[in-house]
MDAnalysis code that builds the backbone (N, CA, C; Angstrom):
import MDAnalysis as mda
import numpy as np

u = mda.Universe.empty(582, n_residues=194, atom_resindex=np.repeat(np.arange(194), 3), trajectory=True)
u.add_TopologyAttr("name", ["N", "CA", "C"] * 194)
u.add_TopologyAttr("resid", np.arange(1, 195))
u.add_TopologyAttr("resname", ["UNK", "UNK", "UNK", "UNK", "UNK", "UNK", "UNK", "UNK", "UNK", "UNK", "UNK", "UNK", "UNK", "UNK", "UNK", "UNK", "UNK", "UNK", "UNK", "UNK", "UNK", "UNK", "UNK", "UNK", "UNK", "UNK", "UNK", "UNK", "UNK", "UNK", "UNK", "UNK", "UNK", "UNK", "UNK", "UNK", "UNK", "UNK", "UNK", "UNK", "UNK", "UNK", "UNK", "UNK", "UNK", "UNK", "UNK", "UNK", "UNK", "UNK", "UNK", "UNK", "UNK", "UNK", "UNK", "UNK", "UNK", "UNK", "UNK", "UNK", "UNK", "UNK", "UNK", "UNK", "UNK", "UNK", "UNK", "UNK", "UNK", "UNK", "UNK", "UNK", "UNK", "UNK", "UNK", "UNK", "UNK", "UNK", "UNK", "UNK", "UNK", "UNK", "UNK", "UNK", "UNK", "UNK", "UNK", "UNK", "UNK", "UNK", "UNK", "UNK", "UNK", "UNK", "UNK", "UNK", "UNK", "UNK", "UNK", "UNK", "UNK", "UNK", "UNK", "UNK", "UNK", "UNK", "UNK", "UNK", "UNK", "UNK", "UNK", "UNK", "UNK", "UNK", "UNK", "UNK", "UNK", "UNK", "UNK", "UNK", "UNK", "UNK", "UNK", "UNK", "UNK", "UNK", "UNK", "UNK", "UNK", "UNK", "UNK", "UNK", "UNK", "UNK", "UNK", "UNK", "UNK", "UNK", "UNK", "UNK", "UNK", "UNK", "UNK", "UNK", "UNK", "UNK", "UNK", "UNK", "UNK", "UNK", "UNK", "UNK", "UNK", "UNK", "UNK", "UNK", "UNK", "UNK", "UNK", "UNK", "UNK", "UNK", "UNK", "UNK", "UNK", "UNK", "UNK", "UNK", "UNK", "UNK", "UNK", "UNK", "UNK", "UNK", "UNK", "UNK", "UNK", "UNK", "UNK", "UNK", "UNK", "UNK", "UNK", "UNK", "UNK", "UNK", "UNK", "UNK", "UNK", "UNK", "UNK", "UNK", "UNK", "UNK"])
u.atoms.positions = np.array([
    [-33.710, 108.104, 23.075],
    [-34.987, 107.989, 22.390],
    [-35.706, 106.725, 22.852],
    [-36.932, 106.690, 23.016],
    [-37.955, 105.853, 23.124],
    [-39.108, 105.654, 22.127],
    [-38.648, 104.582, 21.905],
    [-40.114, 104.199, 20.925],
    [-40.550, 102.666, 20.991],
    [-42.030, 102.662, 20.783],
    [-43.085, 101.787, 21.002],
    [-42.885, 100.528, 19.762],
    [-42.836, 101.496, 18.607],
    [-42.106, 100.631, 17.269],
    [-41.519, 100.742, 16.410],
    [-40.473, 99.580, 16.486],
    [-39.399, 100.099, 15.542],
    [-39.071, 99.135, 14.224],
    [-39.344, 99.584, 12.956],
    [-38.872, 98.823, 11.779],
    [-37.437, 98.882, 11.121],
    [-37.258, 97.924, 10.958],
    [-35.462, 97.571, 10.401],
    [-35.825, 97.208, 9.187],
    [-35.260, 97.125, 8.066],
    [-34.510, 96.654, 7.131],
    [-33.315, 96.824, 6.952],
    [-32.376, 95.681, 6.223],
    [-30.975, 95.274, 6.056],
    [-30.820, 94.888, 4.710],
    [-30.047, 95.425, 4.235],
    [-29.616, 95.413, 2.332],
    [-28.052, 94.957, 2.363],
    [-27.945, 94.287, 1.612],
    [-26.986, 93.916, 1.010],
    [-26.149, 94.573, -0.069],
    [-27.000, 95.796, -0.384],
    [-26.678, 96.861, -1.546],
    [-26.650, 98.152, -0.713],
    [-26.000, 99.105, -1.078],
    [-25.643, 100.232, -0.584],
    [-26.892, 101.161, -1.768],
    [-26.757, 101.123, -3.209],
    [-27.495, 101.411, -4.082],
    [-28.944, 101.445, -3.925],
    [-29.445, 100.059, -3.627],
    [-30.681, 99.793, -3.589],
    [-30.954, 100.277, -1.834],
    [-30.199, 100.234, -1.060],
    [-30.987, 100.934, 0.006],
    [-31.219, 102.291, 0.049],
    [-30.999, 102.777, -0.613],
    [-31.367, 104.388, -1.268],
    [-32.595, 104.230, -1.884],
    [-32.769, 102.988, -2.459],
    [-33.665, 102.971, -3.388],
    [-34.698, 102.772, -2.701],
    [-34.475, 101.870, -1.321],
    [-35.784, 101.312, -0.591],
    [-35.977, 102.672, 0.332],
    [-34.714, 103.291, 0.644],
    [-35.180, 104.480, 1.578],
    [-36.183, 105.526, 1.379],
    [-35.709, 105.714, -0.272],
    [-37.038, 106.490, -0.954],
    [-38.192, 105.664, -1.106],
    [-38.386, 104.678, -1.156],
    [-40.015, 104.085, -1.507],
    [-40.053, 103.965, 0.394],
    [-39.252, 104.146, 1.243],
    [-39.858, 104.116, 2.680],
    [-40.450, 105.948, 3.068],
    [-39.629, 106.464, 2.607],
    [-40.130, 108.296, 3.205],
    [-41.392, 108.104, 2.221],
    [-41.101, 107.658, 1.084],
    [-42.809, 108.238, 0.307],
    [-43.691, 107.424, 0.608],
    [-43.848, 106.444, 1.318],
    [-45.076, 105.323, 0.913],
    [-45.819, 106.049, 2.340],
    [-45.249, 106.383, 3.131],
    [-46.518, 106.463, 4.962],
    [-45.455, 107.768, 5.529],
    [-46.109, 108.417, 6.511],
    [-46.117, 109.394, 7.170],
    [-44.909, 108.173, 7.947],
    [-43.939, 108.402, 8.114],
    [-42.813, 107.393, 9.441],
    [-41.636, 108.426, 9.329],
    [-41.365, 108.374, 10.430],
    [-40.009, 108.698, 10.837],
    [-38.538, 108.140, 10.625],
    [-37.725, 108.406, 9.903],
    [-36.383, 107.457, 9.473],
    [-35.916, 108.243, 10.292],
    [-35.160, 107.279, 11.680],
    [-34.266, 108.082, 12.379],
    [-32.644, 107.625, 12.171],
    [-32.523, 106.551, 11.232],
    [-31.256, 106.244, 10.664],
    [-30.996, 105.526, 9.807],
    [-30.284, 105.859, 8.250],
    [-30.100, 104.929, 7.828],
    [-28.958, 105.264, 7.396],
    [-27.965, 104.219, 7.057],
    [-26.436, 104.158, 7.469],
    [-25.928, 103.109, 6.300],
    [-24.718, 103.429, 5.755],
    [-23.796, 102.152, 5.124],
    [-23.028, 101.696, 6.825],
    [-23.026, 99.910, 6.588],
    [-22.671, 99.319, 7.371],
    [-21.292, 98.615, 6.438],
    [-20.519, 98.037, 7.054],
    [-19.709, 97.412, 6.028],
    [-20.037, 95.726, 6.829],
    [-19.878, 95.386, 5.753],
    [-19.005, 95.252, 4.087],
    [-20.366, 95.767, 3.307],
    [-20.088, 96.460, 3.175],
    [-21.169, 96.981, 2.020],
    [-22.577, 96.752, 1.811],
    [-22.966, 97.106, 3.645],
    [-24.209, 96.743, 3.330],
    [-25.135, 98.262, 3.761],
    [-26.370, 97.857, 4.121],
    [-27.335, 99.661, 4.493],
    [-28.700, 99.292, 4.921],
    [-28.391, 100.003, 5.893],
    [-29.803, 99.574, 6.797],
    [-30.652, 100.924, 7.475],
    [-32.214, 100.559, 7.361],
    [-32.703, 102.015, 7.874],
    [-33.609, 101.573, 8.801],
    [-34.015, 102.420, 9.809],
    [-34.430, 102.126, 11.098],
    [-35.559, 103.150, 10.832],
    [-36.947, 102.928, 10.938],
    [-37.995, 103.739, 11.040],
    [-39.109, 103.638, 12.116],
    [-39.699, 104.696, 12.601],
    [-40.500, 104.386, 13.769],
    [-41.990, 105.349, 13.064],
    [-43.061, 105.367, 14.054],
    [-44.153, 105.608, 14.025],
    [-45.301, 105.166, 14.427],
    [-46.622, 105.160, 13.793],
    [-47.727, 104.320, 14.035],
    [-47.573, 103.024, 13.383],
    [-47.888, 102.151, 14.389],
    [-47.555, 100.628, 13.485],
    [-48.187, 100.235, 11.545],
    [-49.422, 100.758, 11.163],
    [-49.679, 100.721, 10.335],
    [-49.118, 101.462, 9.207],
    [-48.728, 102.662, 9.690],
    [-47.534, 103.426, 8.568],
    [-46.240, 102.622, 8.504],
    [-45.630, 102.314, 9.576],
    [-44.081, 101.889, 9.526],
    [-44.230, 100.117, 8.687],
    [-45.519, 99.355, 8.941],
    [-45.714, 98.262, 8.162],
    [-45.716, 98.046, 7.090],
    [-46.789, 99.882, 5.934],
    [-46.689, 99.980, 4.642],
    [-45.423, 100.337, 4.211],
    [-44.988, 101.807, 4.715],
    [-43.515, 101.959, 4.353],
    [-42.222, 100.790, 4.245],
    [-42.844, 100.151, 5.521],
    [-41.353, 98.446, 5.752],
    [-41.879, 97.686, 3.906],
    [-43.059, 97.270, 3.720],
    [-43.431, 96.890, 2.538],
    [-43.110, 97.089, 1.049],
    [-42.725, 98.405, 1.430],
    [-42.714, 99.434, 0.080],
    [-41.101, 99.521, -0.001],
    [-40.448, 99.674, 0.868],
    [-38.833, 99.683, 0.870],
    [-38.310, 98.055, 0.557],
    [-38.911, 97.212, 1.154],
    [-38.866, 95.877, 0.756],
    [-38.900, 95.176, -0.743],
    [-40.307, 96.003, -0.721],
    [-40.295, 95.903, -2.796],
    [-39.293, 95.924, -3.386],
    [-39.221, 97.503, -3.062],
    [-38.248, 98.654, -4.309],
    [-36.813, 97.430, -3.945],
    [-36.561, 97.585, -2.760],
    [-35.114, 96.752, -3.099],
    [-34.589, 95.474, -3.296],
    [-36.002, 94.081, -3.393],
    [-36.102, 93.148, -4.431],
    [-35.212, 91.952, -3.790],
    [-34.375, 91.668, -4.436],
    [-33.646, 90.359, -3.360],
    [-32.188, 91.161, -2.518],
    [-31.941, 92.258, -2.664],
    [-30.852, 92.715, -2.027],
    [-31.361, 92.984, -0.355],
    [-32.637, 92.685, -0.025],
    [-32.968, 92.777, 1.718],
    [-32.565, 90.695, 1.810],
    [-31.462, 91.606, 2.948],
    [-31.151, 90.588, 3.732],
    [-31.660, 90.162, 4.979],
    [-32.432, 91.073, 5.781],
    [-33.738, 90.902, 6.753],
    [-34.452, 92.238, 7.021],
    [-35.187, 91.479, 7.673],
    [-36.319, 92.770, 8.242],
    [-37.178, 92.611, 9.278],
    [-37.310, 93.514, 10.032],
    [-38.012, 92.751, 11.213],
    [-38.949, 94.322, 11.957],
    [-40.075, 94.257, 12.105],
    [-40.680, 95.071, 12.707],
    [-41.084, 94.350, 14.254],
    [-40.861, 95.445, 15.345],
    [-40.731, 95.319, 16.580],
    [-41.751, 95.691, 17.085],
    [-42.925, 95.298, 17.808],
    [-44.062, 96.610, 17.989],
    [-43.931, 96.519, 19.943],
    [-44.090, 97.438, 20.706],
    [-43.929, 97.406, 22.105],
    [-42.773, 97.173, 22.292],
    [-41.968, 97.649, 21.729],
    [-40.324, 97.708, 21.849],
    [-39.701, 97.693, 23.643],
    [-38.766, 96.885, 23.633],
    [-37.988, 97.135, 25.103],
    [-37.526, 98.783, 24.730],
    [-37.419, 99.170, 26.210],
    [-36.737, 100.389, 26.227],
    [-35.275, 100.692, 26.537],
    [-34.626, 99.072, 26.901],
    [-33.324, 98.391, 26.955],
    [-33.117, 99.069, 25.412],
    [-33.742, 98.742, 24.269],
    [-32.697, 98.743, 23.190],
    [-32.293, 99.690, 22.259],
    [-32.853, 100.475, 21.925],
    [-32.481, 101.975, 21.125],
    [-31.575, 102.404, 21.727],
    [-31.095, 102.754, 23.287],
    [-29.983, 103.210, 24.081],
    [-28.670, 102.528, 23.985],
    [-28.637, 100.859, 23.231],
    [-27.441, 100.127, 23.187],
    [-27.257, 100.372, 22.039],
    [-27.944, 100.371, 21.229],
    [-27.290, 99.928, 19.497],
    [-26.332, 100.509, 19.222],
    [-24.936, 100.066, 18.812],
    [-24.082, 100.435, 18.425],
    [-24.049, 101.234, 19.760],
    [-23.601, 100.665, 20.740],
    [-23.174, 101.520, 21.997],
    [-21.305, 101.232, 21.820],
    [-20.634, 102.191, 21.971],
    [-19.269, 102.462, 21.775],
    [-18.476, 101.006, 22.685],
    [-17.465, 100.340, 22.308],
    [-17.497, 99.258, 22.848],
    [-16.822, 99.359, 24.292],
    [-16.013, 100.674, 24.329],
    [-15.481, 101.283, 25.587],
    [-16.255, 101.430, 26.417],
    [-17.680, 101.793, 26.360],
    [-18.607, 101.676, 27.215],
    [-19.577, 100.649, 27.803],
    [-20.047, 99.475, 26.539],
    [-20.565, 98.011, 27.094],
    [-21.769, 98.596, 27.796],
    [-22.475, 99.531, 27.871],
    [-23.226, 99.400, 29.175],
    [-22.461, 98.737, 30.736],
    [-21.702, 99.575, 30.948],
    [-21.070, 98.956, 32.486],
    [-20.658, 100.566, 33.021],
    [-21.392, 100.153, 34.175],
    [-21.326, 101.764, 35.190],
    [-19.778, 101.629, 35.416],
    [-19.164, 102.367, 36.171],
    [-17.654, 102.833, 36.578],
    [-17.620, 101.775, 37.589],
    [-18.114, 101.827, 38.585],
    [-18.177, 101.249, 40.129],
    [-19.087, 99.635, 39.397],
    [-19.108, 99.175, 38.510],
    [-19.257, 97.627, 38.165],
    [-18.405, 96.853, 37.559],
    [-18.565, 96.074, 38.013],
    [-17.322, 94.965, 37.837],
    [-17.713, 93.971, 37.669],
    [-16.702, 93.176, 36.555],
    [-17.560, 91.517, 35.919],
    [-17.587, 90.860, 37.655],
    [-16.960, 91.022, 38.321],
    [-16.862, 90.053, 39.495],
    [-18.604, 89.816, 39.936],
    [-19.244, 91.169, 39.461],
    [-20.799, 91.812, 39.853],
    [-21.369, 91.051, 39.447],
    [-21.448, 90.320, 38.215],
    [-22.015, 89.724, 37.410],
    [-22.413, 88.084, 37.369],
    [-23.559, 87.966, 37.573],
    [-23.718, 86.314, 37.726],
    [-23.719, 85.535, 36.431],
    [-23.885, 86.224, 35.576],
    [-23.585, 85.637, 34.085],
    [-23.578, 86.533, 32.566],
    [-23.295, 86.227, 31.751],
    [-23.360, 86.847, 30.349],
    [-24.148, 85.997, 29.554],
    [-24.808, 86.789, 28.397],
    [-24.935, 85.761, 27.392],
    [-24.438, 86.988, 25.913],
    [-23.997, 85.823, 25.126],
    [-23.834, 86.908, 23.824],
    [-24.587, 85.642, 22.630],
    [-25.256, 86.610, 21.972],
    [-25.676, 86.453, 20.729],
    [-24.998, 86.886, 19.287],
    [-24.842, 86.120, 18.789],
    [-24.311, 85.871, 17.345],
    [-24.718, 86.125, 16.205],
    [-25.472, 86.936, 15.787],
    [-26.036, 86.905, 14.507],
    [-25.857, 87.192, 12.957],
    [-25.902, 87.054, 12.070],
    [-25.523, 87.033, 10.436],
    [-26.002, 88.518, 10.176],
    [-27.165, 89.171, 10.797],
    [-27.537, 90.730, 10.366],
    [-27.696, 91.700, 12.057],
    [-27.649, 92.822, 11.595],
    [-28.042, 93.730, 12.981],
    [-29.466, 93.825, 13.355],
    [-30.228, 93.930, 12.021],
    [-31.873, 93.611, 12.728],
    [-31.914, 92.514, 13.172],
    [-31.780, 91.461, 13.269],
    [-31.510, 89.792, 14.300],
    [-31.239, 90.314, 15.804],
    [-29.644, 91.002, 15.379],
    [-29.179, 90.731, 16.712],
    [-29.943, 92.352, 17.799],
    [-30.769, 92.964, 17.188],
    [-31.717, 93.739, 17.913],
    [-33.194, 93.400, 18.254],
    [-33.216, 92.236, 17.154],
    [-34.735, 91.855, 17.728],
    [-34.340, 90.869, 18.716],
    [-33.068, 89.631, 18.641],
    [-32.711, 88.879, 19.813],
    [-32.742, 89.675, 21.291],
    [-31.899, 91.090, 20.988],
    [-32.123, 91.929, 22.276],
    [-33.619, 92.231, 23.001],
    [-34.341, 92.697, 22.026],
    [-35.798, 92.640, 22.935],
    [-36.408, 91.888, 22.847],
    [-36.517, 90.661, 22.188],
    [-36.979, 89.212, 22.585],
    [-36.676, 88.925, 24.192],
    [-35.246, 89.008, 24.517],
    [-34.326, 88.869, 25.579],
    [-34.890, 89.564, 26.771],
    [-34.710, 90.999, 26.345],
    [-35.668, 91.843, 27.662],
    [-37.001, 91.454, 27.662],
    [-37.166, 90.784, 26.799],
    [-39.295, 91.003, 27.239],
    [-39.629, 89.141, 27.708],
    [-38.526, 88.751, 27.465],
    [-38.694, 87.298, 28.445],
    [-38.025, 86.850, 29.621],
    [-37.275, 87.516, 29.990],
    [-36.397, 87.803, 31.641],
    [-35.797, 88.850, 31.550],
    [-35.854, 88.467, 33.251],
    [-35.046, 90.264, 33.897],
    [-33.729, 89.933, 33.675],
    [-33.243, 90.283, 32.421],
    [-31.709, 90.396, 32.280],
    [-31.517, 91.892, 31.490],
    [-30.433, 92.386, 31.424],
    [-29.908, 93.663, 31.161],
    [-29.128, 93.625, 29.579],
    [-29.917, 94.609, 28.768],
    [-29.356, 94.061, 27.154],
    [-27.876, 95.490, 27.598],
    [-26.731, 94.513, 27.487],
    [-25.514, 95.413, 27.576],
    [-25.057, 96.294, 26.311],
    [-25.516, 95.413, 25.146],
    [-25.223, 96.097, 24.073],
    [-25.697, 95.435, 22.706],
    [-25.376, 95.955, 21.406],
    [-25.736, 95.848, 20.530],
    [-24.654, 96.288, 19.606],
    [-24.021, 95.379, 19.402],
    [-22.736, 96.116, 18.539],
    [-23.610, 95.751, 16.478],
    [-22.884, 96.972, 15.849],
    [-22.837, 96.815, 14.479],
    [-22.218, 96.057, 13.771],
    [-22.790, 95.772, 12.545],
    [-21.916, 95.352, 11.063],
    [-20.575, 96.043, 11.450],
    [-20.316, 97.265, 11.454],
    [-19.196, 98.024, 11.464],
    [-17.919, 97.291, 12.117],
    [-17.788, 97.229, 13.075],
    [-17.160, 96.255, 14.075],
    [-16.914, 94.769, 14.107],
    [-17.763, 94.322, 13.295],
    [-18.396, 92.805, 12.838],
    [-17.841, 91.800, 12.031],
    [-17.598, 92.778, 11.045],
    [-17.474, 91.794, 9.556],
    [-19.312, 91.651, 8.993],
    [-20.222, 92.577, 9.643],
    [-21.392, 92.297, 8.711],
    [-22.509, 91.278, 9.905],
    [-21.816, 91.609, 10.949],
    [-22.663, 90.260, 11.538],
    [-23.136, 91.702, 12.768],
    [-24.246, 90.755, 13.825],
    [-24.329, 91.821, 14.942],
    [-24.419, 90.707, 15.932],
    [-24.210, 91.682, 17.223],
    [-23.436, 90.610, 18.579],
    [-24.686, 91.408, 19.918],
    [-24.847, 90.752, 20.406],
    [-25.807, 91.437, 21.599],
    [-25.332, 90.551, 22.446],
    [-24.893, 91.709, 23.602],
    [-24.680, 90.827, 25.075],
    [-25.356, 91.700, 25.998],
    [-26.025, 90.033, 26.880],
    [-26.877, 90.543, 27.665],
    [-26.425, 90.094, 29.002],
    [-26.826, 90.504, 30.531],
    [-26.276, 90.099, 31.121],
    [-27.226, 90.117, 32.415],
    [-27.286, 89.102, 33.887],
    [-28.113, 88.953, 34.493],
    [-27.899, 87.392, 35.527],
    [-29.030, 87.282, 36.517],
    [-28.694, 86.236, 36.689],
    [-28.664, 84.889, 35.779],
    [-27.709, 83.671, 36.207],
    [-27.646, 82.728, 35.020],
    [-28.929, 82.253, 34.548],
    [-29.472, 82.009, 35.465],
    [-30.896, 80.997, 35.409],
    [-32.010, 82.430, 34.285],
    [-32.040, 83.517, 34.905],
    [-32.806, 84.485, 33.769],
    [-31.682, 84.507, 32.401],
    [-30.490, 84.630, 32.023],
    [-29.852, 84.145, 31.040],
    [-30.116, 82.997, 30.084],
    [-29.649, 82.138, 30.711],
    [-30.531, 80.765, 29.676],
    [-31.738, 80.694, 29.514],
    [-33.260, 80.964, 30.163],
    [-34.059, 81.373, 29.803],
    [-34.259, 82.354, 28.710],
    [-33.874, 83.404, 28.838],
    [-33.419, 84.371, 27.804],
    [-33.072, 83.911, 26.582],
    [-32.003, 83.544, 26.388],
    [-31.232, 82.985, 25.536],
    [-32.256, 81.592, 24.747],
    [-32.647, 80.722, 25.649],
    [-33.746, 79.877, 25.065],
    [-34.713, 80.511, 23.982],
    [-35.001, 81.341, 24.708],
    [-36.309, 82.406, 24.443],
    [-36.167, 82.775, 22.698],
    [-34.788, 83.431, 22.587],
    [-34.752, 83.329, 21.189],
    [-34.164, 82.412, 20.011],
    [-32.984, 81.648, 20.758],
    [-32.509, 80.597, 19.583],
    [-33.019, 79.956, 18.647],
    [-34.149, 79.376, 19.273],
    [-34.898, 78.495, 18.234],
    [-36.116, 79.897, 17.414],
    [-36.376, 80.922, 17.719],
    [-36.372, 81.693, 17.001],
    [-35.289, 82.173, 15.730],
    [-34.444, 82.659, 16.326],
    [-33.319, 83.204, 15.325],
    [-32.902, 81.667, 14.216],
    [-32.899, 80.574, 14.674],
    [-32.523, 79.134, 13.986],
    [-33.507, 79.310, 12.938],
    [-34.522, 79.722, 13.088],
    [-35.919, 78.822, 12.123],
    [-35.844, 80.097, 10.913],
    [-35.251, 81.234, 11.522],
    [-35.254, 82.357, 10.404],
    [-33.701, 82.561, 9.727],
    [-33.132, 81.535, 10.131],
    [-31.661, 80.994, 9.568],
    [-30.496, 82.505, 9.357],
    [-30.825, 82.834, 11.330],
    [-30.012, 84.265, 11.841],
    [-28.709, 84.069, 12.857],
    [-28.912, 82.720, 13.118],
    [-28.074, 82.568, 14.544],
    [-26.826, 82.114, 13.951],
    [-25.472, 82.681, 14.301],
    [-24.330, 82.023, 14.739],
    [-24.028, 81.789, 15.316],
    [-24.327, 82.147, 16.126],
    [-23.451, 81.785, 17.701],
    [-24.140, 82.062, 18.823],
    [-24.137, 81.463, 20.279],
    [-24.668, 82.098, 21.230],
    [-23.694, 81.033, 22.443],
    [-23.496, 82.061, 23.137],
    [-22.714, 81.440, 24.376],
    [-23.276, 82.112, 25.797],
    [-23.112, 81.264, 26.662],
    [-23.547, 81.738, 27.741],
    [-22.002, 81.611, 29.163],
    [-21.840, 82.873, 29.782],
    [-20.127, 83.014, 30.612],
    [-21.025, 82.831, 32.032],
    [-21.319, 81.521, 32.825],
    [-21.298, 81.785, 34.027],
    [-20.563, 82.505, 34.755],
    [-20.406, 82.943, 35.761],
    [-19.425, 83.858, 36.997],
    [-18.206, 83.839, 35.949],
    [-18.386, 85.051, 35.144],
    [-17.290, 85.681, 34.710],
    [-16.189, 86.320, 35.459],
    [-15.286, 86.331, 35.371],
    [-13.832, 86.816, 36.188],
    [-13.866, 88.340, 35.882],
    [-12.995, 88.965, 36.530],
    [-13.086, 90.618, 36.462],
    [-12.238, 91.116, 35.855],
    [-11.432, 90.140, 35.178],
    [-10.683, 90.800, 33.902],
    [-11.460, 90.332, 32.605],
    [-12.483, 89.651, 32.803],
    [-13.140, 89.496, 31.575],
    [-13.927, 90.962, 31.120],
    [-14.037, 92.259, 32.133],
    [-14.842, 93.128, 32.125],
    [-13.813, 94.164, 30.519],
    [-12.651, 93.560, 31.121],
    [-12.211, 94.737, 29.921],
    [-11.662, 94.621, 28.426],
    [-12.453, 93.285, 28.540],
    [-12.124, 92.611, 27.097],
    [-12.903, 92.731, 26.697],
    [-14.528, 92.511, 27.371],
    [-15.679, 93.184, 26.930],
    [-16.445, 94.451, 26.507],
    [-14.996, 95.005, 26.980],
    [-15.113, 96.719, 27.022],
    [-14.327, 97.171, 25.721],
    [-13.495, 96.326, 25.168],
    [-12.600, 96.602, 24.393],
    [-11.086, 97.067, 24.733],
    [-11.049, 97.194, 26.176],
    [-9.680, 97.275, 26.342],
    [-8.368, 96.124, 26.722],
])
């Protein structure tokens, strides 16, 4: 799937994101193409459309669910890097068969406290250097947090990586961010999960 814009919200309540999901289908004509319990017990819904519908609906789900949104973030001109990673299986990483960390001039991974963070860090990332968003792992996998690794030359990496920190810092999202110059080629399958 491809889309132009994409709205997140993240709950802390499993309850109340039901609650915001319904004030999101009724408030604007938008598309919910997922909304999911994440653990530890949290629920998040992903909606797309015309930017002015997906803004009222993001508004209206925001309301209804009161202090249990833990973020939210509307994306407009979305990378096309990122809907294809989210929650990409970790066996897969985004890494072709015939690639190898040896391939790789650097990594960066991002750290974040929610999954809308660590997806808006991802297309922050693509839309300020040519680096490759590898993935987007979930809460699920997490402990509640989300991880984006991106990967590319070093010098477009730290750029990258610049690009959003002091973003993600000021909206008090970042845990962590590291950057793997010339990663080794057994680092490929730790990244892979094997």
């Amino acid at each position: 799937m491809i889309f132009e814009v994409l709205g997140i919200i993240e709950l802390d309540s499993i309850a109340d994101g039901y609650i915001a999901l319904d004030a999101v289908i009724k408030a604007a004509p938008v598309s919910v193409f997922k909304a999911e319990i994440l653990n530890p017990g949290k629920f998040i819904i992903f909606l797309t459309g015309e930017v002015a519908s997906v803004e009222f609906s993001m508004d209206a789900g925001i309301e209804a669910a009161g202090e249990s949104v833990l973020d939210h973030v509307l994306l407009k001109n979305l990378s096309s890097q990122v809907v294809p990673v989210i929650n990409v299986n970790q066996s897969d990483a985004g890494f072709e068969k015939a690639e190898t960390a040896a391939n790789l001039d650097a990594l960066g991974i991002i750290e974040t406290y929610t999954l809308a963070s660590a997806i808006d860090a991802a297309d922050r990332s693509a839309k300020a250097a040519s680096i490759r968003v590898r993935s987007i792992v979930s809460g699920n996998e997490t402990g509640g947090k989300g991880v984006t690794t991106i990967s590319g030359k070093i010098g477009d990496i730290e750029y990258a990586m610049e690009s959003v920190v002091d973003y993600l810092t000021a909206r008090n999202q970042l845990y962590r961010k590291v950057v793997i110059p010339g990663p080794p080629p057994e680092l490929k399958g730790f990244l892979c999960g094997n």
